[in-house]
C-alpha positions as CSV (number, residue, x, y, z in Angstrom):
1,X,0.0,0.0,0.0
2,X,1.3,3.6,-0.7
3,X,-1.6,6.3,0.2
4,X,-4.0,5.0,3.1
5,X,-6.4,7.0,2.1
6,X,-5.5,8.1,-1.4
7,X,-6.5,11.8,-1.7
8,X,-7.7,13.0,-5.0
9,X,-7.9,16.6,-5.8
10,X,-9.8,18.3,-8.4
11,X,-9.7,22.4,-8.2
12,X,-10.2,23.3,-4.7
13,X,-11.4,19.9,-3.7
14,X,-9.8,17.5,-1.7
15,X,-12.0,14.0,-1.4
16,X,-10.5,12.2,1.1
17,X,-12.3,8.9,1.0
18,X,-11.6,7.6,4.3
19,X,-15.2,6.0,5.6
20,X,-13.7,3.2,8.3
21,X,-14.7,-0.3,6.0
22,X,-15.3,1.9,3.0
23,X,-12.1,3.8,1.4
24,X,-9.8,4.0,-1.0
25,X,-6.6,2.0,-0.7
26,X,-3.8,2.4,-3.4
27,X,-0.9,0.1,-4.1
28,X,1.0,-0.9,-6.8
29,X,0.4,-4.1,-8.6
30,X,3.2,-5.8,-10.9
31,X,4.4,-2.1,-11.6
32,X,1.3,-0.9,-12.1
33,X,-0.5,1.7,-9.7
34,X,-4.1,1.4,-9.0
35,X,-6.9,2.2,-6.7
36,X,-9.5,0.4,-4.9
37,X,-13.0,1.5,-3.7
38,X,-14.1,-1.0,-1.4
39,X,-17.9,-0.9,-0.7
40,X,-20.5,-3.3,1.7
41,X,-23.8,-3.3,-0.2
42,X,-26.0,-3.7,2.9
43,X,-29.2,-2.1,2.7
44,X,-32.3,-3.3,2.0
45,X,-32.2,-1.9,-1.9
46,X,-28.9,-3.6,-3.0
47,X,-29.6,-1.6,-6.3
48,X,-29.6,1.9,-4.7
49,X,-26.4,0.8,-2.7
50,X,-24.9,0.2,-5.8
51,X,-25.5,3.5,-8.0
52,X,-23.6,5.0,-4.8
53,X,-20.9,2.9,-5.4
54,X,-21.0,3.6,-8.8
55,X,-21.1,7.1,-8.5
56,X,-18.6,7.2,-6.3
57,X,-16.5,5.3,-8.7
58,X,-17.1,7.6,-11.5
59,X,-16.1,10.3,-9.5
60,X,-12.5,8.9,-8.5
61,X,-12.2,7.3,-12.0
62,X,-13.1,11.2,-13.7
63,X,-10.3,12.7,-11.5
64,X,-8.1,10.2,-11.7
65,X,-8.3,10.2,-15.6
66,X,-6.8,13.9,-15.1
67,X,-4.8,13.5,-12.3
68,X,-3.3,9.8,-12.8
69,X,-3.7,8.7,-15.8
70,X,-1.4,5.7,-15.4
71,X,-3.3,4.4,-12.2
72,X,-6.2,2.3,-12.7
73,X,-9.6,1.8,-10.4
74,X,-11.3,-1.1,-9.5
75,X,-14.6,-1.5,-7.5
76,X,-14.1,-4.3,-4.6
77,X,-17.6,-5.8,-3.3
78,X,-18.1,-9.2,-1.7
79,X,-18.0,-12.4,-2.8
80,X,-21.5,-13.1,-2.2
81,X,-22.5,-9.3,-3.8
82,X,-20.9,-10.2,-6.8
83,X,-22.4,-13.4,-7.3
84,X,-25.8,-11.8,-6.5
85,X,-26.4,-8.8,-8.3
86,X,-23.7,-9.2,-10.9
87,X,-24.9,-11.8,-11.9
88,X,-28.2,-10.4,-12.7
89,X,-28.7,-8.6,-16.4
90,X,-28.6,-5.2,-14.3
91,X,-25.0,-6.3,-13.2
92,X,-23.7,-7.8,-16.6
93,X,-24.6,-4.6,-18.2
94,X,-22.8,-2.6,-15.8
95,X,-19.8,-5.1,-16.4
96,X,-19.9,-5.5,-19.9
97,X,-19.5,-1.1,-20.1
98,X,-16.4,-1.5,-18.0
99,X,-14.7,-3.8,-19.9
């Protein structure tokens, strides 16, 4: 791990994504910097939990785009939450866009 948090600034914004279980961690991987949102999709509405996540990881994916360009971003969920709502059309979409 490098940055625990990572900070990304954009103008005069700092996001400092530091939300205990939730947060960015960065590291490098095989020479290769990235970043990892890490999100519990807990509620009752896994779908709204997910469109935060998402948004979230637009938001650090849009900055780092300017800011990083070399490091990539990746969304970590559970096993379980992957195998749920991943695997449901909404989810393959969504996968199928990032690839």
């Amino acid at each position: 791990m490098t940055n625990d948090p990572l900070t990304l600034e954009i103008g005069d914004r700092s996001l400092y994504v530091d939300l205990g279980a939730e947060k960015i961690l960065a590291a490098e991987k095989q020479g290769h910097k990235i970043a990892v949102e890490v999100k519990s999709i807990l509620s009752i509405s896994p779908v709204h939990d997910l469109e935060e996540a998402l948004g979230q990881y637009i938001v650090y994916e849009d900055i780092l785009e300017l800011s990083e360009p070399e490091r990539n971003i990746y969304l970590a969920v559970r096993e379980e939450v992957y195998l749920d709502i991943f695997s449901e059309p909404l989810g393959q979409l969504l996968l199928r866009k990032k690839d």
